[in-house]
N, C-alpha and C positions, 0 to 999 in steps of 0.2 A: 504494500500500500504506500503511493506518494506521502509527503507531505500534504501536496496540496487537496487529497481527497481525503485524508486523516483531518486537515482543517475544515472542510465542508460538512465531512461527519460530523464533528461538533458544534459547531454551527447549524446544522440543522434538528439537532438536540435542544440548542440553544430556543430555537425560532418556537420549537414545539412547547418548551417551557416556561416560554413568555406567556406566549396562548393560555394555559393552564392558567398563569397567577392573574393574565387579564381576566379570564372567565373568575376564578375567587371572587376576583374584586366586583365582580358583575360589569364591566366592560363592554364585556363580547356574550353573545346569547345565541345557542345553533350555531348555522354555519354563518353569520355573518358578520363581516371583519376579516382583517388579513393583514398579517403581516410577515417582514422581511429582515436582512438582514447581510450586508453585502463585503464579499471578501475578495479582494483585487478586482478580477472580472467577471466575478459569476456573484449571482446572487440565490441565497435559499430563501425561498417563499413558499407561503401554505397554499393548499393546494383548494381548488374550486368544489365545495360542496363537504368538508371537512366540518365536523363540530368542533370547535376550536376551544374547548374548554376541556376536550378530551383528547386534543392535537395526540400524536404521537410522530416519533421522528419519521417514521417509512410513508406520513402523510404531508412532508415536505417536501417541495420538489425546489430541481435548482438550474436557474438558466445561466445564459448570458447576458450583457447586456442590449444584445439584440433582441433578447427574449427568446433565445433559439435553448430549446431541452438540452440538459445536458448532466443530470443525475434525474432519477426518480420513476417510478409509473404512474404517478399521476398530472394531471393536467392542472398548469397554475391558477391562482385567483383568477378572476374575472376581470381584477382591478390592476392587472399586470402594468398596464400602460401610466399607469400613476405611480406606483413603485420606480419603476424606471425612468422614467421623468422627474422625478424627487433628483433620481442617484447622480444621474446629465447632468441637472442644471446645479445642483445645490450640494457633488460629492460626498451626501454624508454618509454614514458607514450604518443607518438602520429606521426603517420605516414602520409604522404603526398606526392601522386602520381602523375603527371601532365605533360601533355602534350605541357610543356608552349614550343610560341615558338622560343624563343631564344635560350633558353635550347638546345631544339630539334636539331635547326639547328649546335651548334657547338657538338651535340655529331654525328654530319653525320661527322666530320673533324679534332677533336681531340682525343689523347690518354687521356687527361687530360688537366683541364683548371690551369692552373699556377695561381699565388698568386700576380695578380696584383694590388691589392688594401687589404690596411689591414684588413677591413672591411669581407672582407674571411677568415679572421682567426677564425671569430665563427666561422665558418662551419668546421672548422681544417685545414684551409686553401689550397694548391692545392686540387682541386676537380678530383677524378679519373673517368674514362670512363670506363664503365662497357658491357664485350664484350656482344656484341647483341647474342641474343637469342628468340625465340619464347613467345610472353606473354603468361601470366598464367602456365609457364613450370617449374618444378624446376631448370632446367639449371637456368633459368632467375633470378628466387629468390637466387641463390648460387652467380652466379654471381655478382651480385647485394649489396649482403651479403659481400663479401670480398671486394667489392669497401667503401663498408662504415667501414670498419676499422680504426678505428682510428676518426672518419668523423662524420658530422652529413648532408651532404648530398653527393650524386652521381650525376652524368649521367647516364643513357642507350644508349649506342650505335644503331642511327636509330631508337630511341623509345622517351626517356624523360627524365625526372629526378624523385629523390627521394626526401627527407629529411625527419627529425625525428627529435624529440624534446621533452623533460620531459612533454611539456603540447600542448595542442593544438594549442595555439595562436603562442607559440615559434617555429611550425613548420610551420605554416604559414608563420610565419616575413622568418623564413630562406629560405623558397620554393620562399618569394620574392625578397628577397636581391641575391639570385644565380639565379633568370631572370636578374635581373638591371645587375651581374657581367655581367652575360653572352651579354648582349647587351654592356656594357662599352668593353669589349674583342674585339667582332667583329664590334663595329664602330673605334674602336685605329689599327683591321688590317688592316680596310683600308686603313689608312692612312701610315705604316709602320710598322714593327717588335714593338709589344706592350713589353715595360719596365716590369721587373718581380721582386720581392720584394725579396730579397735574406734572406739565412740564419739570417744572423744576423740582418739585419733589421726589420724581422717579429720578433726576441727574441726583441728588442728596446720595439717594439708596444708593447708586450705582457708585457713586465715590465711598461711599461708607464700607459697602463691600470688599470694595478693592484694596480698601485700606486695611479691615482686619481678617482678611482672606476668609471673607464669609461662606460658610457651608463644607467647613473643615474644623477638626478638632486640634486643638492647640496643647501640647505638654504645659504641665505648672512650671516656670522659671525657676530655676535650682537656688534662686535667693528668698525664694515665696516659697519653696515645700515645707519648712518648717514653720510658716505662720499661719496653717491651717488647722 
Protein backbone atom coordinates (compact mmCIF):
# COMPACT_ATOMS: atom_id res chain seq x y z
CA UNK A 1 0.00 0.00 0.00
CA UNK A 2 1.32 3.79 -1.18
CA UNK A 3 1.53 6.23 1.03
CA UNK A 4 -0.78 8.07 -0.69
CA UNK A 5 -3.68 5.45 -0.44
CA UNK A 6 -2.75 4.79 3.30
CA UNK A 7 -3.40 8.72 3.54
CA UNK A 8 -6.90 8.55 1.61
CA UNK A 9 -7.73 5.60 3.89
CA UNK A 10 -7.61 7.62 6.79
CA UNK A 11 -9.09 10.21 5.45
CA UNK A 12 -11.88 8.62 4.53
CA UNK A 13 -12.37 7.20 8.08
CA UNK A 14 -11.99 10.62 8.90
CA UNK A 15 -14.95 12.10 6.52
CA UNK A 16 -17.17 9.05 7.98
CA UNK A 17 -16.43 10.25 11.57
CA UNK A 18 -17.25 13.61 11.08
CA UNK A 19 -20.61 12.49 9.79
CA UNK A 20 -21.31 10.55 12.83
CA UNK A 21 -20.54 13.53 15.49
CA UNK A 22 -22.49 15.82 12.99
CA UNK A 23 -25.59 13.49 13.10
CA UNK A 24 -24.90 13.49 17.40
CA UNK A 25 -25.18 16.82 17.38
CA UNK A 26 -28.33 16.77 15.07
CA UNK A 27 -26.77 18.59 12.12
CA UNK A 28 -27.24 16.09 9.47
CA UNK A 29 -30.62 13.88 9.56
CA UNK A 30 -30.86 10.68 6.69
CA UNK A 31 -29.06 11.19 3.86
CA UNK A 32 -28.91 14.70 3.60
CA UNK A 33 -25.68 16.61 3.95
CA UNK A 34 -22.37 15.89 2.74
CA UNK A 35 -19.23 16.30 3.40
CA UNK A 36 -15.52 16.21 2.36
CA UNK A 37 -12.26 16.50 2.87
CA UNK A 38 -9.29 17.02 0.58
CA UNK A 39 -5.73 15.63 0.39
CA UNK A 40 -3.28 17.17 -2.48
CA UNK A 41 -5.48 16.16 -5.59
CA UNK A 42 -8.05 13.93 -4.67
CA UNK A 43 -10.75 14.44 -2.43
CA UNK A 44 -12.88 11.94 -0.07
CA UNK A 45 -16.51 12.76 -0.01
CA UNK A 46 -19.77 10.91 1.07
CA UNK A 47 -21.35 9.21 -1.00
CA UNK A 48 -25.20 10.20 -2.67
CA UNK A 49 -27.90 8.54 -0.70
CA UNK A 50 -25.65 7.44 2.43
CA UNK A 51 -27.21 8.03 6.12
CA UNK A 52 -24.72 10.09 7.35
CA UNK A 53 -25.06 9.76 10.80
CA UNK A 54 -24.35 6.11 10.38
CA UNK A 55 -21.60 7.01 7.47
CA UNK A 56 -19.15 4.38 7.56
CA UNK A 57 -15.73 4.40 5.69
CA UNK A 58 -16.57 1.98 2.53
CA UNK A 59 -19.59 4.61 2.07
CA UNK A 60 -16.99 7.32 1.16
CA UNK A 61 -15.95 7.69 -2.01
CA UNK A 62 -12.86 9.61 -3.56
CA UNK A 63 -12.35 11.61 -6.76
CA UNK A 64 -10.23 14.01 -8.37
CA UNK A 65 -10.57 17.35 -8.66
CA UNK A 66 -12.14 16.87 -11.90
CA UNK A 67 -14.58 14.87 -10.18
CA UNK A 68 -13.40 11.83 -12.07
CA UNK A 69 -13.78 8.40 -9.51
CA UNK A 70 -10.86 7.23 -8.22
CA UNK A 71 -11.21 5.19 -4.98
CA UNK A 72 -14.60 3.75 -3.92
CA UNK A 73 -18.13 1.92 -5.39
CA UNK A 74 -20.03 4.36 -4.73
CA UNK A 75 -21.36 7.22 -6.45
CA UNK A 76 -20.56 10.91 -4.97
CA UNK A 77 -22.84 13.45 -3.38
CA UNK A 78 -25.00 15.14 -5.55
CA UNK A 79 -23.53 18.26 -4.22
CA UNK A 80 -20.08 17.35 -5.80
CA UNK A 81 -19.93 20.55 -7.98
CA UNK A 82 -19.99 22.62 -4.75
CA UNK A 83 -17.34 20.77 -2.87
CA UNK A 84 -15.07 21.22 -5.71
CA UNK A 85 -15.74 24.61 -6.37
CA UNK A 86 -15.11 25.43 -2.54
CA UNK A 87 -11.53 23.54 -3.13
CA UNK A 88 -10.63 25.88 -6.82
CA UNK A 89 -11.56 28.87 -5.72
CA UNK A 90 -10.80 29.01 -1.86
CA UNK A 91 -7.88 25.85 -1.50
CA UNK A 92 -9.17 24.96 1.75
CA UNK A 93 -8.28 21.50 2.92
CA UNK A 94 -12.31 20.46 4.04
CA UNK A 95 -15.98 21.01 3.36
CA UNK A 96 -19.18 20.64 5.40
CA UNK A 97 -22.62 20.46 4.13
CA UNK A 98 -25.61 20.27 6.60
CA UNK A 99 -28.99 20.58 6.85
CA UNK A 100 -28.77 21.79 10.49
CA UNK A 101 -31.66 23.07 11.65
CA UNK A 102 -31.37 26.33 12.94
CA UNK A 103 -29.32 27.17 10.03
CA UNK A 104 -32.04 26.11 7.92
CA UNK A 105 -34.73 27.90 9.52
CA UNK A 106 -33.07 31.49 9.43
CA UNK A 107 -31.83 31.09 5.85
CA UNK A 108 -36.00 30.72 5.19
CA UNK A 109 -35.99 34.62 6.63
CA UNK A 110 -32.62 36.26 6.30
CA UNK A 111 -30.48 38.20 3.74
CA UNK A 112 -27.62 37.50 6.01
CA UNK A 113 -27.14 36.71 9.68
CA UNK A 114 -25.29 39.95 11.20
CA UNK A 115 -22.31 39.63 13.74
CA UNK A 116 -23.85 39.23 16.95
CA UNK A 117 -21.41 37.72 18.90
CA UNK A 118 -17.79 37.96 18.33
CA UNK A 119 -17.32 34.52 18.24
CA UNK A 120 -18.56 34.95 14.34
CA UNK A 121 -15.79 36.55 13.42
CA UNK A 122 -13.84 33.04 12.79
CA UNK A 123 -16.21 32.54 10.35
CA UNK A 124 -15.56 36.28 8.86
CA UNK A 125 -18.18 37.36 10.70
CA UNK A 126 -21.78 38.43 9.11
CA UNK A 127 -22.61 35.38 7.49
CA UNK A 128 -24.36 35.93 3.90
CA UNK A 129 -27.44 34.07 2.46
CA UNK A 130 -26.98 32.45 -0.58
CA UNK A 131 -29.84 32.91 -3.01
CA UNK A 132 -31.65 29.58 -3.33
CA UNK A 133 -31.33 27.52 -6.19
CA UNK A 134 -31.89 23.81 -7.04
CA UNK A 135 -29.40 21.36 -5.28
CA UNK A 136 -26.77 19.76 -7.01
CA UNK A 137 -27.18 22.80 -9.82
CA UNK A 138 -24.29 24.94 -10.73
CA UNK A 139 -26.44 27.95 -10.09
CA UNK A 140 -26.39 26.58 -6.43
CA UNK A 141 -22.46 25.91 -6.35
CA UNK A 142 -21.81 29.67 -7.98
CA UNK A 143 -24.17 30.94 -5.78
CA UNK A 144 -22.88 29.46 -2.86
CA UNK A 145 -19.26 30.38 -4.04
CA UNK A 146 -19.62 34.16 -3.88
CA UNK A 147 -21.57 33.90 -0.43
CA UNK A 148 -18.28 32.52 0.81
CA UNK A 149 -16.16 35.23 -0.15
CA UNK A 150 -14.25 36.49 2.02
CA UNK A 151 -16.16 33.61 4.77
CA UNK A 152 -15.43 30.56 5.94
CA UNK A 153 -19.16 29.66 6.04
CA UNK A 154 -22.78 30.49 4.35
CA UNK A 155 -26.22 29.98 4.27
CA UNK A 156 -28.51 28.56 1.50
CA UNK A 157 -31.60 30.04 1.12
CA UNK A 158 -34.45 27.33 1.95
CA UNK A 159 -31.65 24.63 1.84
CA UNK A 160 -28.75 24.84 4.78
CA UNK A 161 -25.46 25.83 5.29
CA UNK A 162 -21.96 25.40 4.26
CA UNK A 163 -18.60 25.87 5.84
CA UNK A 164 -14.92 25.09 5.17
CA UNK A 165 -11.85 24.99 6.88
CA UNK A 166 -7.88 24.16 6.29
CA UNK A 167 -8.76 20.74 8.11
CA UNK A 168 -11.45 18.76 8.86
CA UNK A 169 -12.09 19.08 12.45
CA UNK A 170 -11.87 23.09 11.88
CA UNK A 171 -14.85 22.68 9.66
CA UNK A 172 -16.79 20.82 11.92
CA UNK A 173 -16.09 23.30 15.02
CA UNK A 174 -17.22 26.03 12.43
CA UNK A 175 -20.50 24.14 10.92
CA UNK A 176 -21.12 24.16 14.89
CA UNK A 177 -20.51 27.32 16.21
CA UNK A 178 -22.95 28.87 13.01
CA UNK A 179 -25.86 26.27 14.54
CA UNK A 180 -25.29 27.74 18.21
CA UNK A 181 -25.02 31.51 16.35
CA UNK A 182 -28.00 30.79 14.57
CA UNK A 183 -30.12 29.47 17.58
CA UNK A 184 -28.59 32.60 19.88
CA UNK A 185 -30.04 34.93 16.71
CA UNK A 186 -33.50 33.52 16.74
CA UNK A 187 -34.03 32.92 20.57
CA UNK A 188 -32.76 37.04 21.07
CA UNK A 189 -35.60 37.69 18.02
CA UNK A 190 -37.93 36.64 20.03
CA UNK A 191 -37.45 38.56 22.51
CA UNK A 192 -36.67 41.90 20.46
CA UNK A 193 -34.45 43.49 17.64
CA UNK A 194 -31.03 41.35 18.48
CA UNK A 195 -27.90 43.90 19.33
CA UNK A 196 -25.36 43.75 16.36
CA UNK A 197 -21.60 44.10 16.99
CA UNK A 198 -20.55 47.17 14.96
CA UNK A 199 -17.43 48.04 12.87
CA UNK A 200 -15.36 48.95 15.26
CA UNK A 201 -16.12 46.66 17.92
CA UNK A 202 -15.56 43.44 15.81
CA UNK A 203 -11.70 45.45 14.87
CA UNK A 204 -11.59 45.66 19.20
CA UNK A 205 -12.09 41.79 19.29
CA UNK A 206 -9.89 41.13 16.57
CA UNK A 207 -6.83 43.02 18.14
CA UNK A 208 -7.76 41.61 21.44
CA UNK A 209 -7.30 38.23 20.00
CA UNK A 210 -4.28 38.78 18.55
CA UNK A 211 -2.91 40.17 21.37
CA UNK A 212 -3.52 37.34 23.81
CA UNK A 213 -3.51 34.46 21.34
CA UNK A 214 -7.16 33.90 21.87
CA UNK A 215 -8.57 30.32 21.71
CA UNK A 216 -5.32 28.67 23.07
CA UNK A 217 -4.36 27.66 26.56
CA UNK A 218 -1.48 29.57 28.14
CA UNK A 219 1.00 27.69 30.92
CA UNK A 220 1.18 29.64 34.41
CA UNK A 221 4.45 31.92 34.27
CA UNK A 222 7.11 30.07 36.54
CA UNK A 223 7.17 33.58 38.77
CA UNK A 224 3.18 33.03 39.38
CA UNK A 225 3.15 29.15 40.13
CA UNK A 226 3.79 29.80 43.58
CA UNK A 227 1.07 32.44 44.17
CA UNK A 228 -1.68 30.28 43.47
Amino acid sequence: MTDSSTALGRERAAVADACRRLGAEGLLIGTAGNVSVRVEDRVAITATGAVLAELTEDQVTVVDLDGKLVAGQLEPTSELDLHLGVYRRYGTGAVVHTHAPMATALSLVLDELPCIHYQLLTLGGTVRVAPYATFGTPELAGSVLTALEGRSAALMANHGAVTHAPTLDKAVEHALLLEWACGVYQHAAALGPPRVLDEQQQLAVIEAAIARNYGTTHPVPPEQEGKR
